[in-house]
VMD Tcl script that draws the C-alpha trace (Angstrom):
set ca {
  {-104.93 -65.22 -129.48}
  {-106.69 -62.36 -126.93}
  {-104.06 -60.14 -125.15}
  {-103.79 -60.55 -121.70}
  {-104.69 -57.25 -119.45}
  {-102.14 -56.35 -117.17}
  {-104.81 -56.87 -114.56}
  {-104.55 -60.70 -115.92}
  {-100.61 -60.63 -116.22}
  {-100.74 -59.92 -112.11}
  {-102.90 -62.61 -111.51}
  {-101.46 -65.22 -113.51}
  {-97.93 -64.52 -113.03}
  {-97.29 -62.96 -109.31}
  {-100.85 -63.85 -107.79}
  {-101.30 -59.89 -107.41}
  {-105.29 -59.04 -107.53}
  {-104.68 -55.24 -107.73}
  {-108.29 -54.20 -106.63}
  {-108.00 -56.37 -103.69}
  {-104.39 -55.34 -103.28}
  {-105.34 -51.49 -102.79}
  {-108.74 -52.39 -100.99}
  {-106.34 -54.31 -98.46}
  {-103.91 -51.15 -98.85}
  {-106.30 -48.25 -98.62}
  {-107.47 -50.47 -95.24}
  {-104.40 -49.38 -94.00}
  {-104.15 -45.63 -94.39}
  {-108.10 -45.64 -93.34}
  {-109.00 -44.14 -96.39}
  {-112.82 -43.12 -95.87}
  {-114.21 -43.58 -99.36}
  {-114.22 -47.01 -99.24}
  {-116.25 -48.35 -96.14}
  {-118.70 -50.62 -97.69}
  {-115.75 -52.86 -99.16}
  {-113.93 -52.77 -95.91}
  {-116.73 -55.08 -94.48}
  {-116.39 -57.40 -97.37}
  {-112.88 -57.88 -96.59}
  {-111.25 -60.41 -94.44}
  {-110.57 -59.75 -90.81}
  {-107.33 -61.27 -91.13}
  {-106.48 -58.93 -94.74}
  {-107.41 -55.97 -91.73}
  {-103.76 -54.68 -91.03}
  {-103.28 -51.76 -89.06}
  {-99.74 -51.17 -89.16}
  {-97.58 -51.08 -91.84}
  {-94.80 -53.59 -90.39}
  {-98.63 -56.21 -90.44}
  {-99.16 -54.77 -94.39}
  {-95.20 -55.34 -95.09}
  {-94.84 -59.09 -93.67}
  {-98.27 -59.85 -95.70}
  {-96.64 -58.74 -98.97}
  {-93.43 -60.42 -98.02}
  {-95.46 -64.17 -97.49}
  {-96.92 -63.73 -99.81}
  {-94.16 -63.52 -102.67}
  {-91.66 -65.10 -100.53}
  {-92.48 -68.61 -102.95}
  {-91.74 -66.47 -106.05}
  {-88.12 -67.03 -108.11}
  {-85.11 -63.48 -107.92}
  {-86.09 -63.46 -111.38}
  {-90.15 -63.35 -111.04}
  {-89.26 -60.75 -108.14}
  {-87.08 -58.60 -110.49}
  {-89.88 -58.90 -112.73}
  {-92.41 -58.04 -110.76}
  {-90.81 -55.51 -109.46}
  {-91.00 -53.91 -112.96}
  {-94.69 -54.91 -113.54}
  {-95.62 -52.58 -110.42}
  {-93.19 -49.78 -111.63}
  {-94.96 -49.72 -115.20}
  {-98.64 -50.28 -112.98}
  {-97.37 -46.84 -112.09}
  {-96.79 -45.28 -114.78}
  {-99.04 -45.86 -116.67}
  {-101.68 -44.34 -113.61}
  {-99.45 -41.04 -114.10}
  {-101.23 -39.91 -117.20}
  {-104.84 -39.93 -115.78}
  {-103.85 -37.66 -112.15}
  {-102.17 -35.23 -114.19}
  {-104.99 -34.72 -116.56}
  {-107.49 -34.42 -113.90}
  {-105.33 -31.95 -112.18}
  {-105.18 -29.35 -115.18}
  {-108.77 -30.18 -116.24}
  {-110.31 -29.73 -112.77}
  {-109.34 -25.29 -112.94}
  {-110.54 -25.70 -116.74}
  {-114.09 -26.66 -115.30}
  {-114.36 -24.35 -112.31}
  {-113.55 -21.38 -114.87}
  {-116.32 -22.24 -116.87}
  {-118.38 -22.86 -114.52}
  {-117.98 -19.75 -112.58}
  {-118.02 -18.07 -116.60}
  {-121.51 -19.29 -116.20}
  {-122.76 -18.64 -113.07}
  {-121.67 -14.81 -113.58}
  {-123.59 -14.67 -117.28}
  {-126.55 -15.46 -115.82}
  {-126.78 -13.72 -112.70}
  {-125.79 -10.54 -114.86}
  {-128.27 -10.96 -117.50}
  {-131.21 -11.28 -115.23}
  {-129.84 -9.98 -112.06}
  {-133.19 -8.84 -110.17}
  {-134.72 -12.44 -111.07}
  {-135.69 -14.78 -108.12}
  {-135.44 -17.17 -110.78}
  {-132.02 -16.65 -111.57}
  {-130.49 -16.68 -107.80}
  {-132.74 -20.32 -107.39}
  {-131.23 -21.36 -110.92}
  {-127.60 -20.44 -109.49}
  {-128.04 -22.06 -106.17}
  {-129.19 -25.20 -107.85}
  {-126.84 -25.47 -110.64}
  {-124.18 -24.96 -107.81}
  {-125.37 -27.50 -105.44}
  {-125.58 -30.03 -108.46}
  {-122.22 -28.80 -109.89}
  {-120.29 -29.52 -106.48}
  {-121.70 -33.24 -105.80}
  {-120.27 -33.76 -109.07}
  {-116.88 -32.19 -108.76}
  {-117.16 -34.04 -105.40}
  {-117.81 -37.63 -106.92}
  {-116.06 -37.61 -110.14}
  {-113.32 -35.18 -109.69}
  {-112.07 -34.49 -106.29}
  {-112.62 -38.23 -105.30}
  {-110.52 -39.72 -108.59}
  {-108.08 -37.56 -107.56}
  {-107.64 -38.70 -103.91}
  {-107.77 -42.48 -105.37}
  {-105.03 -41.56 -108.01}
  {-102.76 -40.69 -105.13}
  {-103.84 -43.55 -102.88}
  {-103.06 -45.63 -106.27}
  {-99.54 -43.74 -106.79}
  {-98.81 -44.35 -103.37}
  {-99.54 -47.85 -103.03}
  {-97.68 -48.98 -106.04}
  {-94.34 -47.05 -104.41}
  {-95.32 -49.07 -100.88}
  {-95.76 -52.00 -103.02}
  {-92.65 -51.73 -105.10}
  {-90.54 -51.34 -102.16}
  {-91.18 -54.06 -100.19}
  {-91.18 -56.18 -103.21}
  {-87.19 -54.79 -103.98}
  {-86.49 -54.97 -100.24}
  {-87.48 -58.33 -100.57}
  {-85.23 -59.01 -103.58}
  {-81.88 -57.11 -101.38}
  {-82.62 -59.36 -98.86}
  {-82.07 -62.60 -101.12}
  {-79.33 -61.24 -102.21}
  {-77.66 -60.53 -99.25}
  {-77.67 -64.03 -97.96}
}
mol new
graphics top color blue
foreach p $ca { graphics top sphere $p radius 0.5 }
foreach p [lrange $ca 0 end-1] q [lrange $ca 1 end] { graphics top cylinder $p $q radius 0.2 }
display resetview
């Protein structure tokens, strides 16, 4: 028997798609990353206040047992954690790769520092260097907080939803 992804486990058990969950989410805080899949999305999955975003989440688990709640609840909490790990890797490792890079920069400009060719090389190298900090550092980063952030929103709603059952 395969294992199940937790990506599956959301989907079977509390009808949570969690890339159309954050699309829907990251909607919301206008996050700017991501404009080509905001056209793709529904207008009416286009909320622009969080009280729109909240009664969404609420419908849509409203159907869902205090005990699929309280377990859901926990399904988002370990979502979370186990995100942790990658942000706080990419924060230590993104100073790492500056250092070296700027380790390398400074070689090379002092080994040949009268060269034409070497002040080119630099600028190059730098202007490459940067788009790809941009896209595959600096951007995962922003995402990983977007991420951290929605599964707190998330989570909330989904144990205010649970106090409220139990208050009535």
């Amino acid at each position: 028997m395969k294992m199940m992804t937790m990506k599956s486990i959301g989907e079977k058990y509390y009808d949570f798609n969690i890339q159309k969950e954050l699309i829907i989410y990251k909607y919301l805080c206008k996050t700017k990353y991501y404009k080509k899949k905001f056209k793709k999305l529904q207008s009416d999955l286009k909320f622009d206040t969080y009280y729109e975003w909240e009664n969404y989440v609420k419908e849509k688990h409203k159907d869902l047992s205090d005990e699929k709640l309280s377990e859901f609840s926990k399904f988002l909490n370990l979502q979370k954690r186990n995100e942790r790990p990658v942000f706080e890797m990419m924060s230590w490792l993104m100073p790492a790769v500056f250092s070296v890079y700027i380790n390398i920069c400074v070689d090379v400009a002092y080994k040949d520092n009268n060269s034409l060719f070497s002040h080119i090389f630099i600028i190059i190298i730098s202007y490459i260097f940067f788009i790809l900090i941009a896209r595959e550092i600096i951007k995962p980063l922003l995402d990983e907080c977007s991420r951290d952030n929605f599964f707190d929103d998330y989570k909330e709603i989904i144990d205010n939803l649970i106090k409220e059952r139990k208050e009535k």
